[in-house]
N, CA, C and O atoms as CSV, one atom per row, in Angstrom:
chain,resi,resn,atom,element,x,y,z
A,1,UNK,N,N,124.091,135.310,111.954
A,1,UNK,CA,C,123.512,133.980,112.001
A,1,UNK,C,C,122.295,134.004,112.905
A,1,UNK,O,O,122.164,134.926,113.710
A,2,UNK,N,N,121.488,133.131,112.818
A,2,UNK,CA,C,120.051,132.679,113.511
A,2,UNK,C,C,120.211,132.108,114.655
A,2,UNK,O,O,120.946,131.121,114.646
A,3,UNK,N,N,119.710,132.449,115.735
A,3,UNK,CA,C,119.651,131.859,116.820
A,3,UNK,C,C,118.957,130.111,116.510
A,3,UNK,O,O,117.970,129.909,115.802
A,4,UNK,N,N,119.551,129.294,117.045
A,4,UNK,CA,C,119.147,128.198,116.923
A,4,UNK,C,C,117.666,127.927,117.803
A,4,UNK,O,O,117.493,128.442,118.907
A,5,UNK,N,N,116.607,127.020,117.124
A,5,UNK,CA,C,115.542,127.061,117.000
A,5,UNK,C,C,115.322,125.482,117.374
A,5,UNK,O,O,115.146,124.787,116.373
A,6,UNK,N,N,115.303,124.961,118.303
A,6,UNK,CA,C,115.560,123.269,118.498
A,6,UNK,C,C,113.901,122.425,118.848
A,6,UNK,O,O,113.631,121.242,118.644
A,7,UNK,N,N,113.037,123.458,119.395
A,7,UNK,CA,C,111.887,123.171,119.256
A,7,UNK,C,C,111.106,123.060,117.674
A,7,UNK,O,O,111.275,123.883,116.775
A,8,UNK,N,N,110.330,121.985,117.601
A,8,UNK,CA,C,109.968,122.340,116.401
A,8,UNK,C,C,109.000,122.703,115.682
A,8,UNK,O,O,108.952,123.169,114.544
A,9,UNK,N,N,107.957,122.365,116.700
A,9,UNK,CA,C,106.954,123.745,116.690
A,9,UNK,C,C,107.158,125.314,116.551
A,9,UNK,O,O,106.406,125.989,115.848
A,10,UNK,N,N,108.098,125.792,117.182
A,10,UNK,CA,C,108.803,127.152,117.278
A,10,UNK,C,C,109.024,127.261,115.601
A,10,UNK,O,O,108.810,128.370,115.111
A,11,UNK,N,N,109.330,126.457,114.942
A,11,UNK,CA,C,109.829,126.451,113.655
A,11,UNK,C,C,108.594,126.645,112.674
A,11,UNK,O,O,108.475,127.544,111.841
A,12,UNK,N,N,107.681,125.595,112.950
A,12,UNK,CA,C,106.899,125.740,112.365
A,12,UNK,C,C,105.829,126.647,112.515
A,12,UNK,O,O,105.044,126.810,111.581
A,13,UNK,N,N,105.686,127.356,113.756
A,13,UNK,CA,C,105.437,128.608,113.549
A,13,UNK,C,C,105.423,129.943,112.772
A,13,UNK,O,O,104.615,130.796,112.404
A,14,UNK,N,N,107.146,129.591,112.699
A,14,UNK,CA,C,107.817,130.867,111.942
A,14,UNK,C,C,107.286,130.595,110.280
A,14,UNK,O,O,107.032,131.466,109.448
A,15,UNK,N,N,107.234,129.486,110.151
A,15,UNK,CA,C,106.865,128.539,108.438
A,15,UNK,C,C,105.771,129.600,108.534
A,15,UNK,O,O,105.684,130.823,108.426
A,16,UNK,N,N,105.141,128.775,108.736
A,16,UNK,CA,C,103.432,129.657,109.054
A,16,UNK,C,C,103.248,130.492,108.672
A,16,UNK,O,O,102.807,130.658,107.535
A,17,UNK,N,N,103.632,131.727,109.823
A,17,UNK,CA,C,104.166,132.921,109.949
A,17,UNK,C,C,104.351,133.876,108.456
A,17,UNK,O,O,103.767,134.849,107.978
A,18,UNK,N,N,105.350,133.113,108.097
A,18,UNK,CA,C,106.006,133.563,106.979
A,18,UNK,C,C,105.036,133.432,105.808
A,18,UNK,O,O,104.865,134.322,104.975
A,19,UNK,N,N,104.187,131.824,105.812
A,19,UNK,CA,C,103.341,131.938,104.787
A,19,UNK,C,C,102.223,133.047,104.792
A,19,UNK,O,O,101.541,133.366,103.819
A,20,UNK,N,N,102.143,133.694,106.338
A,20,UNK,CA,C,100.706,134.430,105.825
A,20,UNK,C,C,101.092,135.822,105.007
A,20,UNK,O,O,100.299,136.736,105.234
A,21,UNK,N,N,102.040,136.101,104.207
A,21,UNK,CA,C,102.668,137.103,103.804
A,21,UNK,C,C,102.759,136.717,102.352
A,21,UNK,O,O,103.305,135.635,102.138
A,22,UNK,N,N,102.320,137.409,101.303
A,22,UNK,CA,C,102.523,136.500,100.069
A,22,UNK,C,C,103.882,137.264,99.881
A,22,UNK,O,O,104.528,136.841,98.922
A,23,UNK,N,N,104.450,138.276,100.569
A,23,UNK,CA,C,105.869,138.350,99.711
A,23,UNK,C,C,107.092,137.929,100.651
A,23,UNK,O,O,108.228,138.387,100.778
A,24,UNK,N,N,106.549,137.093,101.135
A,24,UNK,CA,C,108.029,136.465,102.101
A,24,UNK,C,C,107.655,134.765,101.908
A,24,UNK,O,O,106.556,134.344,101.549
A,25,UNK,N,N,109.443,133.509,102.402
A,25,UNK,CA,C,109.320,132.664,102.249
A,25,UNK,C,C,110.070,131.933,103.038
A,25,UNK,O,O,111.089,132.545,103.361
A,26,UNK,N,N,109.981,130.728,103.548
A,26,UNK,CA,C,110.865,130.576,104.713
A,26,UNK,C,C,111.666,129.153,104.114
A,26,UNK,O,O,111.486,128.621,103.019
A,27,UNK,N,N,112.605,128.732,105.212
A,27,UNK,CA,C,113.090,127.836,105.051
A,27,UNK,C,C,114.044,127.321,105.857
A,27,UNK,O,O,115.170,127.818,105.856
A,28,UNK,N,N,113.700,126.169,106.719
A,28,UNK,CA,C,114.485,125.548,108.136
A,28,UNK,C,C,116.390,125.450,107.546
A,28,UNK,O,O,116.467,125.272,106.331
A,29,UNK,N,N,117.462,125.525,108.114
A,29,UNK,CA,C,118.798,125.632,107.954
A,29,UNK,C,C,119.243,124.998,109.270
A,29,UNK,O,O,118.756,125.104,110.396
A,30,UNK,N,N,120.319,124.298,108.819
A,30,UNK,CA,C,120.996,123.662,110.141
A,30,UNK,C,C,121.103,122.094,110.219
A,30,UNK,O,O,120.452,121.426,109.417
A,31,UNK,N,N,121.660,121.670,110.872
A,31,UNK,CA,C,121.350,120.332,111.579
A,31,UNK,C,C,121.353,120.159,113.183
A,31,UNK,O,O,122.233,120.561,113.943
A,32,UNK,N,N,120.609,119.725,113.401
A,32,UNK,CA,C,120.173,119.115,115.009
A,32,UNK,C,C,120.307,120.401,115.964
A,32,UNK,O,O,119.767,121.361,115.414
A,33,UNK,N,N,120.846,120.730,117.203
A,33,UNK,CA,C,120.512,121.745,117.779
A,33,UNK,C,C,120.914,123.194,117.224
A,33,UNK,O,O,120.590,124.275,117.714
A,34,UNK,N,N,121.876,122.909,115.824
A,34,UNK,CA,C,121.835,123.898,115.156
A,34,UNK,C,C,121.063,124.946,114.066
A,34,UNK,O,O,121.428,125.869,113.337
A,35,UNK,N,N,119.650,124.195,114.415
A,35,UNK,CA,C,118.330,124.255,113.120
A,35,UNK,C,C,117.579,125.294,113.560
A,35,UNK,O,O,116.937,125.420,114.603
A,36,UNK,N,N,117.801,126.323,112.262
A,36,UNK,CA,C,116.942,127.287,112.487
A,36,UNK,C,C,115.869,128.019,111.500
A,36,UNK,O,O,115.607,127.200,110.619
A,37,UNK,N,N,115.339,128.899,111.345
A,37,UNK,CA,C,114.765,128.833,110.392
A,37,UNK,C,C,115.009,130.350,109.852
A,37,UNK,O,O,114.985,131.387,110.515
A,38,UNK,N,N,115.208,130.212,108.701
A,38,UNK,CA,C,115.560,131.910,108.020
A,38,UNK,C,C,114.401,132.172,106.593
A,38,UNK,O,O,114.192,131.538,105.558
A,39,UNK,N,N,113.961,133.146,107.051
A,39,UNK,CA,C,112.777,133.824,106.137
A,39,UNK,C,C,113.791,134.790,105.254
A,39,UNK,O,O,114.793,135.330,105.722
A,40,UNK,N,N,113.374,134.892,103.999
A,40,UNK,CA,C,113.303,135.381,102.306
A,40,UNK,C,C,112.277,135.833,102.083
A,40,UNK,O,O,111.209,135.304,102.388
A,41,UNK,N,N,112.448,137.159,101.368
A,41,UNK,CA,C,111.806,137.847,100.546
A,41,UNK,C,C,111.544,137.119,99.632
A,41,UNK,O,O,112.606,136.609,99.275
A,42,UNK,N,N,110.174,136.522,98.619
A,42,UNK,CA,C,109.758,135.604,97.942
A,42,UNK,C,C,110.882,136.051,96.182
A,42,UNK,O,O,110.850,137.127,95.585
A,43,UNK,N,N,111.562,135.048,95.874
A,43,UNK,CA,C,112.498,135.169,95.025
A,43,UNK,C,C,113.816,135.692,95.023
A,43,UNK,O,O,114.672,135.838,94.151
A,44,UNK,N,N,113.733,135.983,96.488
A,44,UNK,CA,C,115.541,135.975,96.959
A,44,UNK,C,C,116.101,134.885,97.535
A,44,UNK,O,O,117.261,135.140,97.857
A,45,UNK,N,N,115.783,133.816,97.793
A,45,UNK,CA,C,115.966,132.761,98.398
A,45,UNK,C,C,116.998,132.069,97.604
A,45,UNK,O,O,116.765,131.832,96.418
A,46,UNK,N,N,118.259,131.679,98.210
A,46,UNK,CA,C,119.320,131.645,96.999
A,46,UNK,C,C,119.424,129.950,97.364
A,46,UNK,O,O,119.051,129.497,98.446
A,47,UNK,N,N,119.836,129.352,96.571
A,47,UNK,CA,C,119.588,127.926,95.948
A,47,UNK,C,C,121.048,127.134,96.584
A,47,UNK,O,O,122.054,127.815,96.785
A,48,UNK,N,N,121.040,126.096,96.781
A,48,UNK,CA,C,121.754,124.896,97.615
A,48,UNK,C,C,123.161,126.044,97.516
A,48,UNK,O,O,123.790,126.782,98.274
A,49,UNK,N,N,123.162,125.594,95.915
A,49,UNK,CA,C,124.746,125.709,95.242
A,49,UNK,C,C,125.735,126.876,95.747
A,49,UNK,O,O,126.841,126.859,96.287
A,50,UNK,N,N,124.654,128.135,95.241
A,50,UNK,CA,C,125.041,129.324,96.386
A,50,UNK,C,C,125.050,129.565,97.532
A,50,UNK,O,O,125.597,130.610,97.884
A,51,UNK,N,N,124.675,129.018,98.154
A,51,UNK,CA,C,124.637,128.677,99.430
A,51,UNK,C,C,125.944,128.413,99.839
A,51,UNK,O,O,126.256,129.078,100.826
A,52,UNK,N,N,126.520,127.921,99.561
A,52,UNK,CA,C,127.657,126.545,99.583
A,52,UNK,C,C,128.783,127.842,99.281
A,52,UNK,O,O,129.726,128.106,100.026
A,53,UNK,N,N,128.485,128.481,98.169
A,53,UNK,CA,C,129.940,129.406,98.052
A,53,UNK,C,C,129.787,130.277,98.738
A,53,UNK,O,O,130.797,130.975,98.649
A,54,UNK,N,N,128.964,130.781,99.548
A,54,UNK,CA,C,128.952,131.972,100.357
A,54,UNK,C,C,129.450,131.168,101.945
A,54,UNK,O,O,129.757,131.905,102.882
A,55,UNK,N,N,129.479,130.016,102.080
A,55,UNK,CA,C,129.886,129.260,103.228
A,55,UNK,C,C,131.188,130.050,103.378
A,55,UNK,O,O,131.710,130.397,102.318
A,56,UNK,N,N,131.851,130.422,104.616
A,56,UNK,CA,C,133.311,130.908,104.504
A,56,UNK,C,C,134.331,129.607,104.764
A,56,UNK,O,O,134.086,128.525,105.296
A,57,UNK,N,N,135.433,130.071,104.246
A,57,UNK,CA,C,136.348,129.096,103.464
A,57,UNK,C,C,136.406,127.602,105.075
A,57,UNK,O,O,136.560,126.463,104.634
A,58,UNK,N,N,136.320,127.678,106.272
A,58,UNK,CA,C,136.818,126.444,107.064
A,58,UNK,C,C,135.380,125.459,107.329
A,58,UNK,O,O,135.201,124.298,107.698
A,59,UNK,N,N,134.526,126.552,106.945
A,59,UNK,CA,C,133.101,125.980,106.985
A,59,UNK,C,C,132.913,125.410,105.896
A,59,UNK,O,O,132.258,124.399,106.152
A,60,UNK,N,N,133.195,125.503,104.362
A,60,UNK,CA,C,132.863,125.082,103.480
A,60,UNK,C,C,133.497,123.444,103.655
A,60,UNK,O,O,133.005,122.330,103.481
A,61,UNK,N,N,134.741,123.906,104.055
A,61,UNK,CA,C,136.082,122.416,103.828
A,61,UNK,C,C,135.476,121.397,104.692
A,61,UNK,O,O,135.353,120.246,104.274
A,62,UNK,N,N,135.069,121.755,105.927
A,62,UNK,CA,C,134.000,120.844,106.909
A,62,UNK,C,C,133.494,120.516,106.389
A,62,UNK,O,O,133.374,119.300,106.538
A,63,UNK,N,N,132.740,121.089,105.359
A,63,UNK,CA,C,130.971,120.623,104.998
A,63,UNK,C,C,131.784,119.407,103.706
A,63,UNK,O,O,131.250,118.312,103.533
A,64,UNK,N,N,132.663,119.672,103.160
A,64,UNK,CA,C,133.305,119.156,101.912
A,64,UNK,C,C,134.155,117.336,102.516
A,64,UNK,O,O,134.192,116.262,101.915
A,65,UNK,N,N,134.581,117.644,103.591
A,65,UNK,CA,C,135.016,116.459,104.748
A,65,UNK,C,C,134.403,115.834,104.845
A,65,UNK,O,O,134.590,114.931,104.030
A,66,UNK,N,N,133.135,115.587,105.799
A,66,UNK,CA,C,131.918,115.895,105.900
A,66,UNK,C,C,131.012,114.708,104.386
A,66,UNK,O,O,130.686,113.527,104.510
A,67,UNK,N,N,130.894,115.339,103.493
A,67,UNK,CA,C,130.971,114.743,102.530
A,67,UNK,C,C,131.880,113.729,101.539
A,67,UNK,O,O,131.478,112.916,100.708
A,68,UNK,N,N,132.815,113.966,101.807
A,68,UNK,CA,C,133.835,112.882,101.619
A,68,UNK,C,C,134.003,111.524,102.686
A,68,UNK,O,O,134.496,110.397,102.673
A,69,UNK,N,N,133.339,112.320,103.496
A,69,UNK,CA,C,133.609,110.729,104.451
A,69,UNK,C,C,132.334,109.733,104.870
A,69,UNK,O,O,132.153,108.681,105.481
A,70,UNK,N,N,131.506,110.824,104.089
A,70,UNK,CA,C,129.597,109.972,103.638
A,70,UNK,C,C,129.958,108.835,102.850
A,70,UNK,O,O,129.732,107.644,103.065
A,71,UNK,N,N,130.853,109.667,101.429
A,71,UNK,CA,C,130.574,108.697,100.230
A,71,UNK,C,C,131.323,107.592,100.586
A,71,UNK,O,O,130.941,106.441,100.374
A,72,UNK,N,N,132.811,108.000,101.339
A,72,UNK,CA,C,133.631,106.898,101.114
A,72,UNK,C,C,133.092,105.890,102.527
A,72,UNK,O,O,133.618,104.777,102.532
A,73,UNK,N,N,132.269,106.129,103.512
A,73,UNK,CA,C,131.671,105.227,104.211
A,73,UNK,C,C,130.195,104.503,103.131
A,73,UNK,O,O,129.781,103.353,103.270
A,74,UNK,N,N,129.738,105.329,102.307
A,74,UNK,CA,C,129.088,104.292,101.683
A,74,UNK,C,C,129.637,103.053,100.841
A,74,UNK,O,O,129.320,101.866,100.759
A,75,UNK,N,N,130.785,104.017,100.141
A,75,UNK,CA,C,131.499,102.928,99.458
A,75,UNK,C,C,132.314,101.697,99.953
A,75,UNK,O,O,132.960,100.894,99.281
A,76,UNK,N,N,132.106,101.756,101.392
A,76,UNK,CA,C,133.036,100.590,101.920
A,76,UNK,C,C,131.407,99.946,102.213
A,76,UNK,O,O,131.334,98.728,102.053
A,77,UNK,N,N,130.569,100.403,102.478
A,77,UNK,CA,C,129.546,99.461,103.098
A,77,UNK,C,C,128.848,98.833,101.554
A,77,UNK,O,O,128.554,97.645,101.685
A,78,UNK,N,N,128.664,99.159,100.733
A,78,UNK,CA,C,128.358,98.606,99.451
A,78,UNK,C,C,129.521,97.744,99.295
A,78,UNK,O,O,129.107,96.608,99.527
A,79,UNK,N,N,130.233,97.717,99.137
A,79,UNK,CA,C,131.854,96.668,99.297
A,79,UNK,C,C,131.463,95.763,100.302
A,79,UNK,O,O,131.766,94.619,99.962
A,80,UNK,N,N,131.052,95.798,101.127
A,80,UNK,CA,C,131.089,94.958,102.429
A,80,UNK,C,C,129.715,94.331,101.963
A,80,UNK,O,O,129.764,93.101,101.935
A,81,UNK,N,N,128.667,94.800,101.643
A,81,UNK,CA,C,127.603,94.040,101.176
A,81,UNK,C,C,127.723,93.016,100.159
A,81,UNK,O,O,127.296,91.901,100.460
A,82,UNK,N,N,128.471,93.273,98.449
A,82,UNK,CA,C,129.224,92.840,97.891
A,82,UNK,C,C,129.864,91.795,98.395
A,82,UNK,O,O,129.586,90.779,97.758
A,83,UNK,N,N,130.909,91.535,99.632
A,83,UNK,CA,C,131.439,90.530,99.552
A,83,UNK,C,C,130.499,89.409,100.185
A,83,UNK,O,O,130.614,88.196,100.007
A,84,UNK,N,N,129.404,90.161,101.076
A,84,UNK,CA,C,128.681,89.640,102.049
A,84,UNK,C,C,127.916,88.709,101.122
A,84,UNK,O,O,127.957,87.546,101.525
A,85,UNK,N,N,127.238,88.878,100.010
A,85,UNK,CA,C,126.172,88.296,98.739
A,85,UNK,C,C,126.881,87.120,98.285
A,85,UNK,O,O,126.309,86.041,98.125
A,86,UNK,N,N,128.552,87.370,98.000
A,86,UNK,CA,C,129.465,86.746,97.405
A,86,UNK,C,C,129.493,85.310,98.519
A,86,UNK,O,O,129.477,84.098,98.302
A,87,UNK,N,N,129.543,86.150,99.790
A,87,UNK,CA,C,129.879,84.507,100.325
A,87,UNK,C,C,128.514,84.059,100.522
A,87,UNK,O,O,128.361,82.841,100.623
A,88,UNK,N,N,127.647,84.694,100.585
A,88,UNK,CA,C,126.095,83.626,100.908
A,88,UNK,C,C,126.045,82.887,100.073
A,88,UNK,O,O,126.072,81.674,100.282
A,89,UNK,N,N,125.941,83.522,98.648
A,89,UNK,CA,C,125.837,82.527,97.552
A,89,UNK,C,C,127.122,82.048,97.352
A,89,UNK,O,O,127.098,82.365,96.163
A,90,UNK,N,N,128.203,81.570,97.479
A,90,UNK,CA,C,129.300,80.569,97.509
A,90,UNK,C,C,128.773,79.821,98.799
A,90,UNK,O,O,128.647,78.623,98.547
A,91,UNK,N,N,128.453,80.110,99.991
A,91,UNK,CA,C,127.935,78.952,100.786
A,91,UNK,C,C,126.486,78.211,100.508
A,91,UNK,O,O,126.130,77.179,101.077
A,92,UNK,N,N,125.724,78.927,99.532
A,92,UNK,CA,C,124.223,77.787,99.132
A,92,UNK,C,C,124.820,77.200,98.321
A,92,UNK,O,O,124.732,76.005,98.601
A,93,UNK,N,N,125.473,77.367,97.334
A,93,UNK,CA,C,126.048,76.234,96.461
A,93,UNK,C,C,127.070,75.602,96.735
A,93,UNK,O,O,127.763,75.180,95.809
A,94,UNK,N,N,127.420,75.377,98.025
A,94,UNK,CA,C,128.462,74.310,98.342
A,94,UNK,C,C,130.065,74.595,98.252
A,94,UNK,O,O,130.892,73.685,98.194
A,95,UNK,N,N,130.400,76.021,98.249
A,95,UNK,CA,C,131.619,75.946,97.705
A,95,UNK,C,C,132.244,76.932,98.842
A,95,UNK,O,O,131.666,77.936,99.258
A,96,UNK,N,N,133.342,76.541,99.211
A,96,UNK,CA,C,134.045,76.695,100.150
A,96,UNK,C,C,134.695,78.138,100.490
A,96,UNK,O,O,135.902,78.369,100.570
A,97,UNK,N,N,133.453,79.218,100.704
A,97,UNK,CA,C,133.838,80.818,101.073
A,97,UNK,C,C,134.435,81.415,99.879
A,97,UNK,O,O,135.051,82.466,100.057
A,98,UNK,N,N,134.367,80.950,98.720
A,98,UNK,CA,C,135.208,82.122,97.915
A,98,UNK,C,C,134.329,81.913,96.397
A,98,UNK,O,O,134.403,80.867,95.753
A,99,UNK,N,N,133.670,82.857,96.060
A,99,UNK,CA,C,132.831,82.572,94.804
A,99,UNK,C,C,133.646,82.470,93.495
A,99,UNK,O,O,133.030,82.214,92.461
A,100,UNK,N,N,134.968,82.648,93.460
A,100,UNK,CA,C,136.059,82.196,92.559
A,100,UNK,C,C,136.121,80.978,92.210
A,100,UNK,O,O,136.391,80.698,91.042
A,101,UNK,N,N,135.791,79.635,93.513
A,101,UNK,CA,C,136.007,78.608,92.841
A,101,UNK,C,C,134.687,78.099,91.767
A,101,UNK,O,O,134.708,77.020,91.177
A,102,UNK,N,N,133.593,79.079,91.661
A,102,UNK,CA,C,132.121,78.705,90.961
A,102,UNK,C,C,132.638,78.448,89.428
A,102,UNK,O,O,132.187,77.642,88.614
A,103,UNK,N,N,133.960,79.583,89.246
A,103,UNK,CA,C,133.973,79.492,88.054
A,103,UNK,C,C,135.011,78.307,87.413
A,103,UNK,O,O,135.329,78.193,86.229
A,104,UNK,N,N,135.467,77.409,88.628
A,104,UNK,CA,C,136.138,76.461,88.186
A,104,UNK,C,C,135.469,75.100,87.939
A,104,UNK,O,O,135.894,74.105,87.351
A,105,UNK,N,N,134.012,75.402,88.707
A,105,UNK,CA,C,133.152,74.106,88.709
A,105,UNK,C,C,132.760,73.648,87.386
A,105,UNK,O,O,132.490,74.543,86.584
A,106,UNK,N,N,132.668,72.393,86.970
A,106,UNK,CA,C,131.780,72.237,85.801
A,106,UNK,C,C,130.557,72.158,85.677
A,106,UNK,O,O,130.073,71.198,86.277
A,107,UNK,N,N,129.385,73.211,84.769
A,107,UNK,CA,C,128.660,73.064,84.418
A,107,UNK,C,C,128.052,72.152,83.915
A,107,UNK,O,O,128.472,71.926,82.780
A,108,UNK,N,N,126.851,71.190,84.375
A,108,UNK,CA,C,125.826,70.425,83.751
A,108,UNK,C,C,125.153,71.290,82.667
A,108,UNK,O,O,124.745,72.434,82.863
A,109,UNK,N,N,125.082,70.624,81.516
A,109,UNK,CA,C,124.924,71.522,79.868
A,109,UNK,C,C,124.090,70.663,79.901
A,109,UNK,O,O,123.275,71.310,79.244
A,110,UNK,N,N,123.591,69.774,80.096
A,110,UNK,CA,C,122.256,69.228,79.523
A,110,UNK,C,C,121.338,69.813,79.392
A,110,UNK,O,O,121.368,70.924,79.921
A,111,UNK,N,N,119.617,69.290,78.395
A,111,UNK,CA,C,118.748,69.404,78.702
A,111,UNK,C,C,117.881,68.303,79.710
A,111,UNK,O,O,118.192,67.173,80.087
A,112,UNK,N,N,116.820,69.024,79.940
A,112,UNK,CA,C,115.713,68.221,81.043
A,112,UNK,C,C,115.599,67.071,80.123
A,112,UNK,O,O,114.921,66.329,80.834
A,113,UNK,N,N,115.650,66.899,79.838
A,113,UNK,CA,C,115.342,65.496,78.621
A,113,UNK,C,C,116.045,64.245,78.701
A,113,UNK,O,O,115.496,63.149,78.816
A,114,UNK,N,N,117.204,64.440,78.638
A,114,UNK,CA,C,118.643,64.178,78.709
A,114,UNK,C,C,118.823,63.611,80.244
A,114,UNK,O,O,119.094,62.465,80.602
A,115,UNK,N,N,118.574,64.826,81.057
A,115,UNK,CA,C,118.631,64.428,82.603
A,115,UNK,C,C,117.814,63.560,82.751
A,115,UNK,O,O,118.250,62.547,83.299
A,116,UNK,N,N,116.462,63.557,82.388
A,116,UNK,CA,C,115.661,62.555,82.682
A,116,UNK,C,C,116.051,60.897,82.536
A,116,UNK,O,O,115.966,59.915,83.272
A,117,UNK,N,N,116.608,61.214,80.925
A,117,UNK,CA,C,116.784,59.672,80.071
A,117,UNK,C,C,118.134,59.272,81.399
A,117,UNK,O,O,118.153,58.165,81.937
A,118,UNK,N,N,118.978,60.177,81.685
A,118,UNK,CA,C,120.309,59.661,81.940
A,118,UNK,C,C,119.648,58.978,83.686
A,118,UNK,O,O,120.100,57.930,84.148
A,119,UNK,N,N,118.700,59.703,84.327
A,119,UNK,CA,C,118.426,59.221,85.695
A,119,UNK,C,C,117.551,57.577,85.508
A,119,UNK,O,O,117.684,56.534,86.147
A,120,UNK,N,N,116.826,57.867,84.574
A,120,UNK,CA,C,116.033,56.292,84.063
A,120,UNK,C,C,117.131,55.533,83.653
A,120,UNK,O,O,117.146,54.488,84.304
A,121,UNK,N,N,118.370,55.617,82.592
A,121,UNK,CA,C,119.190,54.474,82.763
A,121,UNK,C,C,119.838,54.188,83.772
A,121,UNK,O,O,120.247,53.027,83.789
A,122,UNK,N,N,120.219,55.135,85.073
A,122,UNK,CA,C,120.840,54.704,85.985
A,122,UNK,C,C,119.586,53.792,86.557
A,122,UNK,O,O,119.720,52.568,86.528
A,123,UNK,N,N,118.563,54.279,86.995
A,123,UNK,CA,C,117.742,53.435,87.484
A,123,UNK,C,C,117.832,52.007,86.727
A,123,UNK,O,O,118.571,51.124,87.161
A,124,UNK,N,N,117.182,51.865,85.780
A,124,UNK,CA,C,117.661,50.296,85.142
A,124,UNK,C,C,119.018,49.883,85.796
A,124,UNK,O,O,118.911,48.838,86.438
A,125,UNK,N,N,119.987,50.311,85.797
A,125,UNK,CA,C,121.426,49.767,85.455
A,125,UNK,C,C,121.149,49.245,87.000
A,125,UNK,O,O,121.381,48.053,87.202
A,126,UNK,N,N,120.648,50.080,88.156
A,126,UNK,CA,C,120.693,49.959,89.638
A,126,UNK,C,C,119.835,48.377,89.978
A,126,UNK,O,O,120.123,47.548,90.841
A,127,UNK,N,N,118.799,48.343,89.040
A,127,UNK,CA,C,118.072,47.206,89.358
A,127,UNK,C,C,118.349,45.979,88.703
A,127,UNK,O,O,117.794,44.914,88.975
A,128,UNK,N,N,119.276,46.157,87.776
A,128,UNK,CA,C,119.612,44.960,86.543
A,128,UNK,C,C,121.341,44.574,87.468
A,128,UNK,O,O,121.903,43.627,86.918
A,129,UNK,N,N,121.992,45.044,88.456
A,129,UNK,CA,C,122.547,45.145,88.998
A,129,UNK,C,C,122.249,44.175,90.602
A,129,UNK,O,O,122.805,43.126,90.928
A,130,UNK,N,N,121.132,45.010,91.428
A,130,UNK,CA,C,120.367,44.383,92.125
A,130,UNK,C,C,119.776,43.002,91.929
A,130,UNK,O,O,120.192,42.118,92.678
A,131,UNK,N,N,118.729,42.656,90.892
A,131,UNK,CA,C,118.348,41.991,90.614
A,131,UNK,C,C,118.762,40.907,89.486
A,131,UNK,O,O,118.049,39.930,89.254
A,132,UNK,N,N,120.200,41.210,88.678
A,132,UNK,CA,C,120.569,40.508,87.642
A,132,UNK,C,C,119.832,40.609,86.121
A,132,UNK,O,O,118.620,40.465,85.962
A,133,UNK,N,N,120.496,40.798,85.372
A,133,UNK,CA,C,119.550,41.099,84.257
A,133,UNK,C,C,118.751,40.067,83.554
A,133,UNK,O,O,119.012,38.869,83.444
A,134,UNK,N,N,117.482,40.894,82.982
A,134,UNK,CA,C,116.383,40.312,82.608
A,134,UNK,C,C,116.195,39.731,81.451
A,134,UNK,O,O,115.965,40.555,80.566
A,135,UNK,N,N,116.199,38.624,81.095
A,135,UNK,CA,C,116.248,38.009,79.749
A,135,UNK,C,C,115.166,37.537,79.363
A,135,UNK,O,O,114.685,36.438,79.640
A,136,UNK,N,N,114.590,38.672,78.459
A,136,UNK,CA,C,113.142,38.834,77.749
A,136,UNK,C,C,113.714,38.045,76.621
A,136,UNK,O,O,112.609,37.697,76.203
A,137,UNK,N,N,114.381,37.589,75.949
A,137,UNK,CA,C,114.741,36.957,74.396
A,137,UNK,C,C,114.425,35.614,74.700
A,137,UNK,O,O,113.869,35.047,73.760
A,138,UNK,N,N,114.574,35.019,75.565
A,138,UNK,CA,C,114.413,33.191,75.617
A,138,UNK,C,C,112.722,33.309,75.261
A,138,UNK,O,O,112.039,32.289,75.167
């Protein structure tokens, strides 16, 4: 294994380095004070996947842990966002923390048309009410 490389200039040195060679190729490995950088012969440089099976078996299961506990922390925070959306929008529309009851509400099916005519007869009805109705026939 590579001595760890935590500066990162030091690293990019070696990048460098490596590029002034057309038959060599580099490439940083590691995470955080474990990052180092390991140079390849240009087309030996073996790819994620292999990588991964040459890991020995308690290192691989880490790295596999590790990954299992990424996804399933994403999947609770997408869940948690999810419910988070659920109650914003159940609290702009008035309904009491649970977006279940939206689907018990009744829908206004009208058109704008309709709404209009129905707000103008209330208006009449409010002022013929107020004021007593108007007897245009005499």
């Amino acid at each position: 294994a590579s001595p760890p490389m935590i500066d990162r200039m030091d690293r990019y040195y070696v990048h460098e380095a490596a590029d002034d060679f057309d038959e060599l190729t580099s490439k940083s490995d590691g995470e955080g004070e474990e990052k180092h950088v390991v140079v390849y012969k240009k087309g030996h440089m073996p790819d994620e996947e292999a990588q991964v099976g040459m890991l020995p078996g308690a290192m691989r299961a880490e790295r596999e842990r590790v990954m299992r506990q990424a996804r399933t922390k994403k999947k609770k925070l997408k869940e948690q966002q999810e419910r988070n959306m659920q109650e914003q929008l159940a609290r702009s529309i008035g309904v009491g923390g649970s977006i279940e009851a939206v689907r018990y509400q009744k829908r206004d099916r009208r058109t704008i048309e309709e709404i209009d005519e129905d707000r103008k007869r209330a208006k009449r009805q409010e002022m013929e009410d107020l004021f007593g109705a108007d007897d245009d026939d005499d």
